[in-house]
TORMAR-489621 format. One record per atom (N, C-alpha, C, O, CB): residue in three letters; atom name; x, y, z. Coordinates in Angstrom, 2 decimals. Each point is the difference from the previous one (the first is absolute). Glycine has a CB too. Layout:
# residues N
residu=Ala, atome=CA, c1=X, c2=Y, c3=Z
...
This chain:
# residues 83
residu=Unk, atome=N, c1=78.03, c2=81.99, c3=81.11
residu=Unk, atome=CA, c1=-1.04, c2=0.40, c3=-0.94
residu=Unk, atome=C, c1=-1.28, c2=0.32, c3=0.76
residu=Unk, atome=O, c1=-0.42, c2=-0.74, c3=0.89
residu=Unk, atome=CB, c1=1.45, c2=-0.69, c3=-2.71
residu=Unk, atome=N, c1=-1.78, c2=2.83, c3=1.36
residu=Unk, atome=CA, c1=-1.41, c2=0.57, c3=0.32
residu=Unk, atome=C, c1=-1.08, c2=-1.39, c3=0.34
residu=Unk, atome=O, c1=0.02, c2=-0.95, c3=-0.79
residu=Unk, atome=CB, c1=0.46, c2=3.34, c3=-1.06
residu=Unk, atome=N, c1=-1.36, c2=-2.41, c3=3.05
residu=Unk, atome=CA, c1=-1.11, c2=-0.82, c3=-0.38
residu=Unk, atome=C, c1=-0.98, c2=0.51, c3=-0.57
residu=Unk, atome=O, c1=-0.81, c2=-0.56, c3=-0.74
residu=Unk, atome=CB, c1=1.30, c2=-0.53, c3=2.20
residu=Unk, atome=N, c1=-0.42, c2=2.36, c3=-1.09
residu=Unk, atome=CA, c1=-1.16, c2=0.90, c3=-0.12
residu=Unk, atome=C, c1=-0.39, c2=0.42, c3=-1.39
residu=Unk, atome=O, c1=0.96, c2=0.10, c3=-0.78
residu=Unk, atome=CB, c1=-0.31, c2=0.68, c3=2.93
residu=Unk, atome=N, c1=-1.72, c2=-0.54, c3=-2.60
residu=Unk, atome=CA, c1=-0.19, c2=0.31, c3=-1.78
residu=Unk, atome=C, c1=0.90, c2=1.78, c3=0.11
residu=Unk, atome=O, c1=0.95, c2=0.55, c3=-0.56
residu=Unk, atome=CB, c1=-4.31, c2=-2.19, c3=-0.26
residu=Unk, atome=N, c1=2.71, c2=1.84, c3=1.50
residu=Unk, atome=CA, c1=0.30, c2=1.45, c3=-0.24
residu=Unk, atome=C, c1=1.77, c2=0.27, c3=-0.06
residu=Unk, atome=O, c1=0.57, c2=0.79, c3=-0.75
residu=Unk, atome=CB, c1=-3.13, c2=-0.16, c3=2.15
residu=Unk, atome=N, c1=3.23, c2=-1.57, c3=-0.32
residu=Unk, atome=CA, c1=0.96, c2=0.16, c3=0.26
residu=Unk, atome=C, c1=1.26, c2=-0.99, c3=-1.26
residu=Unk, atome=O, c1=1.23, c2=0.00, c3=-0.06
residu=Unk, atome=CB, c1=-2.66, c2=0.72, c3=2.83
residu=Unk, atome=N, c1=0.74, c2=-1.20, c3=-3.31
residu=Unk, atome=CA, c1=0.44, c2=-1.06, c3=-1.70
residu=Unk, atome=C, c1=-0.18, c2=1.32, c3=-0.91
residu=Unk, atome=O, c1=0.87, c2=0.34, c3=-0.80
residu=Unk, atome=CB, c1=-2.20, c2=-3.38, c3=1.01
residu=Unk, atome=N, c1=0.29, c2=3.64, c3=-0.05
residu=Unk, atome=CA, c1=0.13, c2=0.61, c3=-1.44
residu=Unk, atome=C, c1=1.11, c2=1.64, c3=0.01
residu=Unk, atome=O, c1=0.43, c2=0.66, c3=-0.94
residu=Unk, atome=CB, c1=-3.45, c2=-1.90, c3=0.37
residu=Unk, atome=N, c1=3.19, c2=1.49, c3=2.43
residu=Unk, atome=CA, c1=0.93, c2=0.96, c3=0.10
residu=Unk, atome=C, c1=1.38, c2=-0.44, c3=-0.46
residu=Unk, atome=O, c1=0.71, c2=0.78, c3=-0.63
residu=Unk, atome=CB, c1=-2.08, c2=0.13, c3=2.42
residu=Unk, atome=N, c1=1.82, c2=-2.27, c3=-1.46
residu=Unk, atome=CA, c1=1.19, c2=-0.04, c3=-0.43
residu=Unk, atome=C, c1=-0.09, c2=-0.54, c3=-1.40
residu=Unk, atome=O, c1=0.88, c2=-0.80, c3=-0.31
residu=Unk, atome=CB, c1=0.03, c2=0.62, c3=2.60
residu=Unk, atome=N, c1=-1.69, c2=0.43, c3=-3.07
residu=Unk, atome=CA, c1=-0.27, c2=-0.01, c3=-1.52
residu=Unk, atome=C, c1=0.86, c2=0.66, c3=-0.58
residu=Unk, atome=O, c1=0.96, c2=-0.16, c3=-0.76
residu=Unk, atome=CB, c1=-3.02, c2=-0.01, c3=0.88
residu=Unk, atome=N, c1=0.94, c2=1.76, c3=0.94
residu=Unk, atome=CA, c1=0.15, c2=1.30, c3=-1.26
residu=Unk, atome=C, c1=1.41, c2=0.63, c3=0.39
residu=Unk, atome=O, c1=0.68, c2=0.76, c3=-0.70
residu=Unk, atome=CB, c1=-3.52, c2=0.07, c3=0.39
residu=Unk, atome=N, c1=3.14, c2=-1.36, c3=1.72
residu=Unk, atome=CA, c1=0.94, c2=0.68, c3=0.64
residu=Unk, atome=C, c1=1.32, c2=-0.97, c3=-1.29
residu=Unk, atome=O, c1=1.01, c2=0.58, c3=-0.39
residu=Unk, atome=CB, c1=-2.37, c2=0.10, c3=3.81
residu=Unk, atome=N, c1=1.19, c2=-1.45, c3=-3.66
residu=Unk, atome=CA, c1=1.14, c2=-0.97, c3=-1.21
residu=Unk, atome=C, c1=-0.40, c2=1.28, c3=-1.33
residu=Unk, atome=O, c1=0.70, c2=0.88, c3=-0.51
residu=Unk, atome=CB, c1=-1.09, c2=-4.59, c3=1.25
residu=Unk, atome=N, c1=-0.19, c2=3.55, c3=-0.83
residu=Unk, atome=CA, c1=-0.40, c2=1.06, c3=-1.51
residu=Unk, atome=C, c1=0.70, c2=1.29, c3=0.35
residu=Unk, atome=O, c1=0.97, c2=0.34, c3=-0.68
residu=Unk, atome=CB, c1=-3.63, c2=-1.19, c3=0.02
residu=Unk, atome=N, c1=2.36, c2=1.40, c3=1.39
residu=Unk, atome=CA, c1=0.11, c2=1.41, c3=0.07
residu=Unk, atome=C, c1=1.95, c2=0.12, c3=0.41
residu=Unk, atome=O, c1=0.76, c2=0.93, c3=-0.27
residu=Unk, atome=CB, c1=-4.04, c2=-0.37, c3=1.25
residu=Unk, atome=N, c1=3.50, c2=-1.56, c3=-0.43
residu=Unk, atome=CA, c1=1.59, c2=0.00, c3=0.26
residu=Unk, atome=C, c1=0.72, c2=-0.22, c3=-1.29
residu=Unk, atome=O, c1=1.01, c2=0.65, c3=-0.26
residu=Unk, atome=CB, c1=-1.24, c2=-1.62, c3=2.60
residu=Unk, atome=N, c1=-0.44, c2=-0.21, c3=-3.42
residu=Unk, atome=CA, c1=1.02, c2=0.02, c3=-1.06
residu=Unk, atome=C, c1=-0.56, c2=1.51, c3=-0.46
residu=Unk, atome=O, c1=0.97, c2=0.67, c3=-0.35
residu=Unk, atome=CB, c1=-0.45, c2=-3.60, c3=-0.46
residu=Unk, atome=N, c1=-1.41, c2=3.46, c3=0.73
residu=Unk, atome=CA, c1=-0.21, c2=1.03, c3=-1.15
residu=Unk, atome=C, c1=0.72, c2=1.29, c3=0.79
residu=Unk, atome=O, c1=0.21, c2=1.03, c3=-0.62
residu=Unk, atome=CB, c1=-2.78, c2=-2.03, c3=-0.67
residu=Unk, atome=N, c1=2.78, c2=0.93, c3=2.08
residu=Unk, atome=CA, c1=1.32, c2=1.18, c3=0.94
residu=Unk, atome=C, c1=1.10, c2=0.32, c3=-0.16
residu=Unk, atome=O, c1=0.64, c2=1.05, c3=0.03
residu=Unk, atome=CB, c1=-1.30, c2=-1.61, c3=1.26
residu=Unk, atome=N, c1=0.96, c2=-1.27, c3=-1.61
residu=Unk, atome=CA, c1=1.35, c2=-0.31, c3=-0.15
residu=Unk, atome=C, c1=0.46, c2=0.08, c3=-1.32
residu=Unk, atome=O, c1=1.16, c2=0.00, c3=-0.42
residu=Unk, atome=CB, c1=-1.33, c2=-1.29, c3=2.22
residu=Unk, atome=N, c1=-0.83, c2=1.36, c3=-2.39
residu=Unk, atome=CA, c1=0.31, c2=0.44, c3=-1.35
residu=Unk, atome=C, c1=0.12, c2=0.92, c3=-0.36
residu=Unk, atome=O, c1=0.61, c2=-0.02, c3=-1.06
residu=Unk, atome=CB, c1=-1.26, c2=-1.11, c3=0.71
residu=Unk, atome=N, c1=0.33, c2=2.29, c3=0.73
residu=Unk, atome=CA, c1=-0.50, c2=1.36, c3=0.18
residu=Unk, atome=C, c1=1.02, c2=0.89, c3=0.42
residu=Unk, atome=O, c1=0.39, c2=1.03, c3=-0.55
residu=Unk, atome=CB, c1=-2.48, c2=-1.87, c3=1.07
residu=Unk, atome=N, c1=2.47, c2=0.33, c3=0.51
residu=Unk, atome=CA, c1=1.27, c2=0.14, c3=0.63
residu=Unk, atome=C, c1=1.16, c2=-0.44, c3=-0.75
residu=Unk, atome=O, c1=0.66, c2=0.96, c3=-0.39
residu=Unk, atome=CB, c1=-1.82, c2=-1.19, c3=2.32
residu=Unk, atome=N, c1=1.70, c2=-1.08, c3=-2.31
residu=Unk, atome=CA, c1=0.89, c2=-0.06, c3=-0.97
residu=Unk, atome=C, c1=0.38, c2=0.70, c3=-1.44
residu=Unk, atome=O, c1=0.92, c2=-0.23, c3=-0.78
residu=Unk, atome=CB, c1=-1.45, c2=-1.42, c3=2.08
residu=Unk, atome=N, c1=-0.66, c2=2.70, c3=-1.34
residu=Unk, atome=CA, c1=-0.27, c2=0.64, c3=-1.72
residu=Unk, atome=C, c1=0.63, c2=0.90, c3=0.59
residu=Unk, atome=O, c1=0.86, c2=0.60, c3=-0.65
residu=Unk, atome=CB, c1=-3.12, c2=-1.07, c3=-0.86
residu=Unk, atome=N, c1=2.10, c2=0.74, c3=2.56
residu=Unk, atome=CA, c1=0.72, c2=1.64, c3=0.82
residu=Unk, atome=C, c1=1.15, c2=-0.10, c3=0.29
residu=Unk, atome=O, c1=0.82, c2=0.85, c3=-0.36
residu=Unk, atome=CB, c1=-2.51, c2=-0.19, c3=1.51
residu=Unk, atome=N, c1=2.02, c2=-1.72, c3=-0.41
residu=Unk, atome=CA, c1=1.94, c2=-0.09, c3=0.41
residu=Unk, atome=C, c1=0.46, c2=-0.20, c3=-1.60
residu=Unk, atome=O, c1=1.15, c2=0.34, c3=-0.25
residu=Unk, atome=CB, c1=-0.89, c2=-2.01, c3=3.15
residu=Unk, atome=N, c1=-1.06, c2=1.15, c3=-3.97
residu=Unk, atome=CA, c1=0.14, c2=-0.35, c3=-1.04
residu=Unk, atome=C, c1=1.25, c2=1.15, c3=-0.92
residu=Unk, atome=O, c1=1.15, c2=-0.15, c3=-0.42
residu=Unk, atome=CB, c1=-3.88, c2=-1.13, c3=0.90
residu=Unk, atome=N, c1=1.80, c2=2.36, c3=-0.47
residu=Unk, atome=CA, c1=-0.04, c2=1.40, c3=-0.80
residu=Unk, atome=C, c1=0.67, c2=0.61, c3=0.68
residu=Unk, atome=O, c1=0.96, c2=0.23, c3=-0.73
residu=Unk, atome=CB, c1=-2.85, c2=-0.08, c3=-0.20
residu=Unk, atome=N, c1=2.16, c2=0.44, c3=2.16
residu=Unk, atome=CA, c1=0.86, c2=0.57, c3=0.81
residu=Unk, atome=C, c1=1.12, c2=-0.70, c3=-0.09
residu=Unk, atome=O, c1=0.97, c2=0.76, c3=-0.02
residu=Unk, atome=CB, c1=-2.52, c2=0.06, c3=1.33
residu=Unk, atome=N, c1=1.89, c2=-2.07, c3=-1.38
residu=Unk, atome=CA, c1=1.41, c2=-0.60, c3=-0.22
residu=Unk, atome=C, c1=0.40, c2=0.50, c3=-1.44
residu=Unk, atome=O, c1=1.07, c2=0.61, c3=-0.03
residu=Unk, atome=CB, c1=-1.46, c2=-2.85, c3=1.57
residu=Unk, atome=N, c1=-0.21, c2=2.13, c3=-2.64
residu=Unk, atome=CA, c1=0.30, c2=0.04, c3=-1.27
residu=Unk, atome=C, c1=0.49, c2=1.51, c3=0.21
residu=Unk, atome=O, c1=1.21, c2=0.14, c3=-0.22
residu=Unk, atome=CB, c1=-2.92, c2=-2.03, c3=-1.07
residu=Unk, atome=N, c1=1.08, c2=2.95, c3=1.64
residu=Unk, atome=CA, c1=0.48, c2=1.86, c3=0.21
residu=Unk, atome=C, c1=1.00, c2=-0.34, c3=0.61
residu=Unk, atome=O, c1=0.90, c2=0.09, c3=-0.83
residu=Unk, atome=CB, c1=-2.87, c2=1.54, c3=1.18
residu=Unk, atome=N, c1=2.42, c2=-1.98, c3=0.64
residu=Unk, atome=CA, c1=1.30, c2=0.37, c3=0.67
residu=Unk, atome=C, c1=1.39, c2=-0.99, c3=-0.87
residu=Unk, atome=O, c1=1.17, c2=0.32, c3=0.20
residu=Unk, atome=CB, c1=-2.78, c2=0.20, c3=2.58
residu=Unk, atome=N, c1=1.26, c2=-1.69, c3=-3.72
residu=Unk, atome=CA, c1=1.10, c2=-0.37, c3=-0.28
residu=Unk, atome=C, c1=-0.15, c2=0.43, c3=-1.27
residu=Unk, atome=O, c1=0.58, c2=-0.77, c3=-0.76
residu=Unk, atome=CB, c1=-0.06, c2=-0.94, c3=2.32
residu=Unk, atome=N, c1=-1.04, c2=2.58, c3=-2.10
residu=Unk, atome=CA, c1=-0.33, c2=0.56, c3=-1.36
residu=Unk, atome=C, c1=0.83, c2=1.85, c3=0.56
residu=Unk, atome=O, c1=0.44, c2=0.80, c3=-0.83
residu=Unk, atome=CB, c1=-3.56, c2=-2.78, c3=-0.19
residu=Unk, atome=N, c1=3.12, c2=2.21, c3=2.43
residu=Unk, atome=CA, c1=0.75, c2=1.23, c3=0.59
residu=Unk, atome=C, c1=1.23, c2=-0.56, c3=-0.06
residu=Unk, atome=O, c1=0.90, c2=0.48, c3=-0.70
residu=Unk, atome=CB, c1=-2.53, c2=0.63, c3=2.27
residu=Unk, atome=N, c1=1.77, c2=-2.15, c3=-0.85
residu=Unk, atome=CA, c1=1.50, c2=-0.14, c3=0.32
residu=Unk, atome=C, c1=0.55, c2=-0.49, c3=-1.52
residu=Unk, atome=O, c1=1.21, c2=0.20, c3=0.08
residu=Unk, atome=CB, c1=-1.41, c2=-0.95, c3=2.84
residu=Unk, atome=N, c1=-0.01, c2=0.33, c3=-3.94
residu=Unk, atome=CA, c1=0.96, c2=-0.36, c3=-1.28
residu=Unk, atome=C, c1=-0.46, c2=1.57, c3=-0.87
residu=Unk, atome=O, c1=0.47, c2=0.27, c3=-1.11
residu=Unk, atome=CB, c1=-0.58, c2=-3.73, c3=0.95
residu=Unk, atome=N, c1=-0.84, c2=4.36, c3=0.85
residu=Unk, atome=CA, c1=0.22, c2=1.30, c3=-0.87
residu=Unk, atome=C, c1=-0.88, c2=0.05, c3=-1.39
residu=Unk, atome=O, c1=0.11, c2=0.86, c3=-0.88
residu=Unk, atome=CB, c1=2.42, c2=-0.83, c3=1.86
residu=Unk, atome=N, c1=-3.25, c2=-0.93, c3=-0.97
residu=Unk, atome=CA, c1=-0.66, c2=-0.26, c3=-1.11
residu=Unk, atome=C, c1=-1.07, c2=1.22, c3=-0.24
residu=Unk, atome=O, c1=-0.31, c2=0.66, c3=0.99
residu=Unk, atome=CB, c1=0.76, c2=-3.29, c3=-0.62
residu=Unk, atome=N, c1=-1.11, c2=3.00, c3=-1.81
residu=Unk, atome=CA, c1=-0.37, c2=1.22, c3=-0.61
residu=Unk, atome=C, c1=-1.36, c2=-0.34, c3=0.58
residu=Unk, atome=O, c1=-0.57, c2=1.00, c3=0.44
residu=Unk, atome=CB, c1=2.16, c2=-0.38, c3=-2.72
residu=Unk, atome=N, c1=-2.30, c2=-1.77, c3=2.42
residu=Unk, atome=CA, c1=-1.45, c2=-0.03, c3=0.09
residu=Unk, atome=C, c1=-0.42, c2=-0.13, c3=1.53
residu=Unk, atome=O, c1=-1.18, c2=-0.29, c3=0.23
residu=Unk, atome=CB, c1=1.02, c2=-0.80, c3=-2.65
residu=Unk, atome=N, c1=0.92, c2=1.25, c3=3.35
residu=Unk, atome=CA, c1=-0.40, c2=0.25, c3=1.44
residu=Unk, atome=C, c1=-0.77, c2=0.88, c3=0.80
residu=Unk, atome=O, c1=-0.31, c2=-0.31, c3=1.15
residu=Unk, atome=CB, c1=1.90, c2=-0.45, c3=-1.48
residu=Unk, atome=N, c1=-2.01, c2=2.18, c3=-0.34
residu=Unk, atome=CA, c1=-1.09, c2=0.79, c3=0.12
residu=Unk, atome=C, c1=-1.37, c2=-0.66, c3=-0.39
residu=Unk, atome=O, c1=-1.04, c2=0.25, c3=0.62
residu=Unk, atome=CB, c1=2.67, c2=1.55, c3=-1.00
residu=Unk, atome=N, c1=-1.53, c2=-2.77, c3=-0.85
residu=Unk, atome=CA, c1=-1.52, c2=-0.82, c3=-0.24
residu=Unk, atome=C, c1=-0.36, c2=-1.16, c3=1.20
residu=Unk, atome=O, c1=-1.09, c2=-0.33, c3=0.46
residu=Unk, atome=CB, c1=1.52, c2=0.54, c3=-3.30
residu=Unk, atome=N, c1=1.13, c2=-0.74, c3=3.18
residu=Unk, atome=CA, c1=-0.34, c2=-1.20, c3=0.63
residu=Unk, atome=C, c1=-0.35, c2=0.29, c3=1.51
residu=Unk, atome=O, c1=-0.45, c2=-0.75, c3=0.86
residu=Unk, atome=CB, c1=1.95, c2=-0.55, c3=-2.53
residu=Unk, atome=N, c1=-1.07, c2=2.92, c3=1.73
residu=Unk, atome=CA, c1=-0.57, c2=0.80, c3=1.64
residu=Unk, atome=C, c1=-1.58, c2=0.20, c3=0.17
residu=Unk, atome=O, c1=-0.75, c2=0.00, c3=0.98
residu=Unk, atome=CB, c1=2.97, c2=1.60, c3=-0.99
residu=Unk, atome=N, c1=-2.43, c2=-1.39, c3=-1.52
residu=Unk, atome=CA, c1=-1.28, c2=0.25, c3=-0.07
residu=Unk, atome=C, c1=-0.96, c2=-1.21, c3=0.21
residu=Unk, atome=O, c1=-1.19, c2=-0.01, c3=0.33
residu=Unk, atome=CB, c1=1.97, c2=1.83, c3=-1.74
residu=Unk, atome=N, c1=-0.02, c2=-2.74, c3=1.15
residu=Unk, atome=CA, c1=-0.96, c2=-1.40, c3=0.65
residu=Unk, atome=C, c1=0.20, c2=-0.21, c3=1.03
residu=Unk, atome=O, c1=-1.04, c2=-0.19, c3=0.64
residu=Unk, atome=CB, c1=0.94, c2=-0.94, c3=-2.14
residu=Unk, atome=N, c1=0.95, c2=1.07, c3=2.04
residu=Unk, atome=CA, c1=0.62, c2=-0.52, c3=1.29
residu=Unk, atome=C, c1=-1.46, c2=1.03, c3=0.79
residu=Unk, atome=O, c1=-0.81, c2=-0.61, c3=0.69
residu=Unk, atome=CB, c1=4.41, c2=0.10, c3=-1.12
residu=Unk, atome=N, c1=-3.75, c2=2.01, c3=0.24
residu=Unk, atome=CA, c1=-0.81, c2=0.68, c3=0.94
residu=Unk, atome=C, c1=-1.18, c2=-0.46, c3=-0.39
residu=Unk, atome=O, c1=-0.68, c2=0.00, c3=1.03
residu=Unk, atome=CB, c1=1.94, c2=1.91, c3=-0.59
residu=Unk, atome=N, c1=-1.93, c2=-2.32, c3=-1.37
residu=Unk, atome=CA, c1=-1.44, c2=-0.38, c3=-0.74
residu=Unk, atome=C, c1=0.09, c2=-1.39, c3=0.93
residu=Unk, atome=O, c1=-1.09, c2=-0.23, c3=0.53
residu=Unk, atome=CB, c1=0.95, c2=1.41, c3=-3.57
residu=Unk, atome=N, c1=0.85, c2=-1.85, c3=3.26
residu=Unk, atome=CA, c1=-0.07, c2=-1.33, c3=1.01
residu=Unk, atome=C, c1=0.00, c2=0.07, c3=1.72
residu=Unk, atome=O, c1=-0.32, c2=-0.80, c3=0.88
residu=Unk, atome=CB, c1=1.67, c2=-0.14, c3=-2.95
residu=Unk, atome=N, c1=-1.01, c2=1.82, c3=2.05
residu=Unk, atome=CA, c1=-0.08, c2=0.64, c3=1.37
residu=Unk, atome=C, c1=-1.11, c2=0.28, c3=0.17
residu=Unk, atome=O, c1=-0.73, c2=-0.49, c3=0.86
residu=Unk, atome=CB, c1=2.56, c2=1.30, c3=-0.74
residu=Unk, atome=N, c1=-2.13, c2=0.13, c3=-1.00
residu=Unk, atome=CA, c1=-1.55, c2=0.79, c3=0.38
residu=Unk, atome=C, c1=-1.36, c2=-1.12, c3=-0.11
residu=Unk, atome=O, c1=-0.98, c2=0.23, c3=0.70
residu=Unk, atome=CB, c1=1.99, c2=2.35, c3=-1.95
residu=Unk, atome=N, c1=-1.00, c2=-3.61, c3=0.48
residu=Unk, atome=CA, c1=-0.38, c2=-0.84, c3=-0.42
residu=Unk, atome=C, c1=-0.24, c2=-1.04, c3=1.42
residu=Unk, atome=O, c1=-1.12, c2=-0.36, c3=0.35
residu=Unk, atome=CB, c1=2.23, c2=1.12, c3=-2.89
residu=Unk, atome=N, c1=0.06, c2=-1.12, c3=3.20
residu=Unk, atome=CA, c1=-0.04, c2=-1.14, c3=1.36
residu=Unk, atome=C, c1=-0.84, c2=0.60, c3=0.52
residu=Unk, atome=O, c1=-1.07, c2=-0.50, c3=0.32
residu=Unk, atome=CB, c1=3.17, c2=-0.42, c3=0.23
residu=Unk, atome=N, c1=-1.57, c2=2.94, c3=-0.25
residu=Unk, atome=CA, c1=-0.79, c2=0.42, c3=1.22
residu=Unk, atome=C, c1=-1.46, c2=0.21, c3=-0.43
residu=Unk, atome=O, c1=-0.68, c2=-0.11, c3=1.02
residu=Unk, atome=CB, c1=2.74, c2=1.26, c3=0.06
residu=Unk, atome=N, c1=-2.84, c2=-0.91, c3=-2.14
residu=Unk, atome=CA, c1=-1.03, c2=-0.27, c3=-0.49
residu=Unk, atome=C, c1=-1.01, c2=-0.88, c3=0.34
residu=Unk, atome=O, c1=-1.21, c2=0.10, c3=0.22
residu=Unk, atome=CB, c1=2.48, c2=0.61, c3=-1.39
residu=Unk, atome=N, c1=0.08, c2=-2.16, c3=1.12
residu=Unk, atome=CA, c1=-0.55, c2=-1.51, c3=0.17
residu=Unk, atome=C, c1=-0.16, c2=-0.48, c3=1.72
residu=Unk, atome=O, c1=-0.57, c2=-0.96, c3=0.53
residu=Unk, atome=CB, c1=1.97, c2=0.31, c3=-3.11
residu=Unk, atome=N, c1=-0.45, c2=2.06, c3=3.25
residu=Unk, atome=CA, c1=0.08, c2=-0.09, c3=1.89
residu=Unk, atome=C, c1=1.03, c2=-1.22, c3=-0.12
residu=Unk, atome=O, c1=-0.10, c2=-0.83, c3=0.90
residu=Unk, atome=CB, c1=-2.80, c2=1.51, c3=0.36
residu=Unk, atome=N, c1=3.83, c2=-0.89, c3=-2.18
residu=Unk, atome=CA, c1=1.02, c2=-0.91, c3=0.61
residu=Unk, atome=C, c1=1.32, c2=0.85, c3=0.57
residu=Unk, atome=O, c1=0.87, c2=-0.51, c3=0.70
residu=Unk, atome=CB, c1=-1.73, c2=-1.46, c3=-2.44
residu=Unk, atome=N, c1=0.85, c2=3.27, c3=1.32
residu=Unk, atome=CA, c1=0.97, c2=0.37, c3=1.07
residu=Unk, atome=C, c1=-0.62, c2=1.93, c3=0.34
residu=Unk, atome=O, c1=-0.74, c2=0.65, c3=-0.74
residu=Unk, atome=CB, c1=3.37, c2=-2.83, c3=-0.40
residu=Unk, atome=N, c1=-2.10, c2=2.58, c3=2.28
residu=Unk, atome=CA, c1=-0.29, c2=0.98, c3=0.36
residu=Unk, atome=C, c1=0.42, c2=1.05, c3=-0.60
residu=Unk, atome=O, c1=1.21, c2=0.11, c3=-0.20
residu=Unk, atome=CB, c1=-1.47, c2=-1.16, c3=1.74
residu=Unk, atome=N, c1=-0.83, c2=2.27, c3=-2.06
residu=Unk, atome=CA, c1=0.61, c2=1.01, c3=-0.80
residu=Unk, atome=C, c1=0.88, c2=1.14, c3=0.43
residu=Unk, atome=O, c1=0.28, c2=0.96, c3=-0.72
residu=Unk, atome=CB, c1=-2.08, c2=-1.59, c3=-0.28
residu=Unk, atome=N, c1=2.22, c2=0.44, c3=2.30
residu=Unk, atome=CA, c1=0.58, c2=0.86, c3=0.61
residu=Unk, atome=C, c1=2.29, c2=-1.02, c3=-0.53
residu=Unk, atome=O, c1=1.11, c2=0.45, c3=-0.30
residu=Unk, atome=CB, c1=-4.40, c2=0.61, c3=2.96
residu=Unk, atome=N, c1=2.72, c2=-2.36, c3=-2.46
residu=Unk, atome=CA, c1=1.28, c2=-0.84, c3=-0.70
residu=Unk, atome=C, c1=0.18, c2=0.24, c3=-1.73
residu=Unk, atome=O, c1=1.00, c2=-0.16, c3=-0.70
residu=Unk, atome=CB, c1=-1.50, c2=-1.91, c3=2.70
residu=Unk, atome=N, c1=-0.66, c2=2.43, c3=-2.31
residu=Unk, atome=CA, c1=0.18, c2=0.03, c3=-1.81
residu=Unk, atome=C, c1=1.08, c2=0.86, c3=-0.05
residu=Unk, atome=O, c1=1.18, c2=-0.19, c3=-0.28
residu=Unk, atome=CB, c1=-3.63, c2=0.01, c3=-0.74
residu=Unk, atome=N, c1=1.33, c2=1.87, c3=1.61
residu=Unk, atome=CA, c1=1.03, c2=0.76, c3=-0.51
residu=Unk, atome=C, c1=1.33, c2=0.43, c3=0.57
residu=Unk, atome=O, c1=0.56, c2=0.99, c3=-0.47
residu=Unk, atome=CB, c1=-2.41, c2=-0.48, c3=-0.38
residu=Unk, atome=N, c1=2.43, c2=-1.24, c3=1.93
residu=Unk, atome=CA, c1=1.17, c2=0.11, c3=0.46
residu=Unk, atome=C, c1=0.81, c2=-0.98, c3=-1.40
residu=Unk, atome=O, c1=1.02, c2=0.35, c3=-0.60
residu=Unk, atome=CB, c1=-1.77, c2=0.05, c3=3.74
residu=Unk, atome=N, c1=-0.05, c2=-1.67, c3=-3.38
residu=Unk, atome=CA, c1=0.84, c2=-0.49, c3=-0.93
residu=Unk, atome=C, c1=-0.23, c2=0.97, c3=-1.31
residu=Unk, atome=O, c1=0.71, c2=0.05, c3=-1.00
residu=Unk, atome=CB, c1=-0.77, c2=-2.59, c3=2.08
residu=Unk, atome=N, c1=-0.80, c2=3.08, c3=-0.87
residu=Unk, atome=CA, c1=0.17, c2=0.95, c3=-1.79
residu=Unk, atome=C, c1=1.17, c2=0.92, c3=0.31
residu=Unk, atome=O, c1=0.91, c2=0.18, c3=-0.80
residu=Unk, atome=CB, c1=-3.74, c2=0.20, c3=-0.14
residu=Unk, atome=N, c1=2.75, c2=0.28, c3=2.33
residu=Unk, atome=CA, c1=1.02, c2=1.04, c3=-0.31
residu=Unk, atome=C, c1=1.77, c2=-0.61, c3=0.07
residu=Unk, atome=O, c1=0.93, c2=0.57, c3=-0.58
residu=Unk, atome=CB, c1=-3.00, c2=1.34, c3=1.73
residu=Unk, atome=N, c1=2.20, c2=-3.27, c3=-0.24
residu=Unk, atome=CA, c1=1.24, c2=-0.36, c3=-0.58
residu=Unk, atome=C, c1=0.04, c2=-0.33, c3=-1.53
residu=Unk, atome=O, c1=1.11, c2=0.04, c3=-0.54
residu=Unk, atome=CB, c1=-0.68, c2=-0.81, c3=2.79
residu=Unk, atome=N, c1=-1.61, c2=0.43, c3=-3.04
residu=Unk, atome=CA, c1=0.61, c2=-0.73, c3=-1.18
residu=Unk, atome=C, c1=0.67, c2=1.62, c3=-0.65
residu=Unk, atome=O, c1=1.13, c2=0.11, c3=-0.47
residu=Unk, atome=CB, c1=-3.19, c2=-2.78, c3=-0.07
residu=Unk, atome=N, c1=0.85, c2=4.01, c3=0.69
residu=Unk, atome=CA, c1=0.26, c2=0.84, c3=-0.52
residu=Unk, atome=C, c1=1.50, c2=0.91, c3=0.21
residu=Unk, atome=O, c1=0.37, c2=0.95, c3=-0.68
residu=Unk, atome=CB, c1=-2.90, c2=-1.39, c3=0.65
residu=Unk, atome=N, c1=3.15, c2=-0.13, c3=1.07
residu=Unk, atome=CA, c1=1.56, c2=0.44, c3=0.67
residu=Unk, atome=C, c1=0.56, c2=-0.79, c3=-0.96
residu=Unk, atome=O, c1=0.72, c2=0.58, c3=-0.82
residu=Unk, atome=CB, c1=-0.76, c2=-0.19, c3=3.54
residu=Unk, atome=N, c1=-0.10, c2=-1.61, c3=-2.84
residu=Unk, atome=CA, c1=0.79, c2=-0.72, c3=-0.75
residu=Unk, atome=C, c1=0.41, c2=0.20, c3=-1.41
residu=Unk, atome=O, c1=1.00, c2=-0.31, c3=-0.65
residu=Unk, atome=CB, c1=-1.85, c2=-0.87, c3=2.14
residu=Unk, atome=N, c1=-0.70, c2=2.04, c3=-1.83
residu=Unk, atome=CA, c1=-0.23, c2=0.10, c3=-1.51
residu=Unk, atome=C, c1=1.46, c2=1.32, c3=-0.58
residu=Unk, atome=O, c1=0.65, c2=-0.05, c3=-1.04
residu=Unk, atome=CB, c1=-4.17, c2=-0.57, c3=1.34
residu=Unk, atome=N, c1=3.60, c2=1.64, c3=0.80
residu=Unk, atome=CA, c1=0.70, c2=0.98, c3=-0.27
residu=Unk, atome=C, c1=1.57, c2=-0.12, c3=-0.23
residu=Unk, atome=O, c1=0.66, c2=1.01, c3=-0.26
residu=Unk, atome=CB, c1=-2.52, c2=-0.13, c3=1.40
């Protein structure tokens, strides 16, 4: 543990900012799981659930939890998938 003040209140925010990532992040593997097993059983509403899956993407990289050059490689597999 920090002695330092400055160095207590980094591993504060650095605790805050990890659950709120990880949360952030789990909404995304979240929605992208739901599109692909909503592809693979063939189901009618998988064009809506693509449409979130990319709104969560765009959303992390927004937030800088992942790189937008990774979004849209994952947009364009979901969009292979979609066809």
């Amino acid at each position: 543990m920090p002695q330092i003040k400055s160095a207590i209140k980094r591993v504060k925010t650095q605790n805050e900012a990890n659950k709120r990532n990880s949360a952030q992040m789990n909404k995304l593997r979240t929605a992208v799981k739901k599109f692909k097993a909503a592809v693979a059983a063939g189901e009618e509403d998988a064009s809506k659930l693509r449409l979130e899956a990319e709104s969560a993407l765009d959303k992390a990289v927004a937030k800088g939890l992942i790189h937008k050059n990774k979004a849209a490689r994952d947009k364009s597999r979901l969009a292979k998938l979609a066809k």
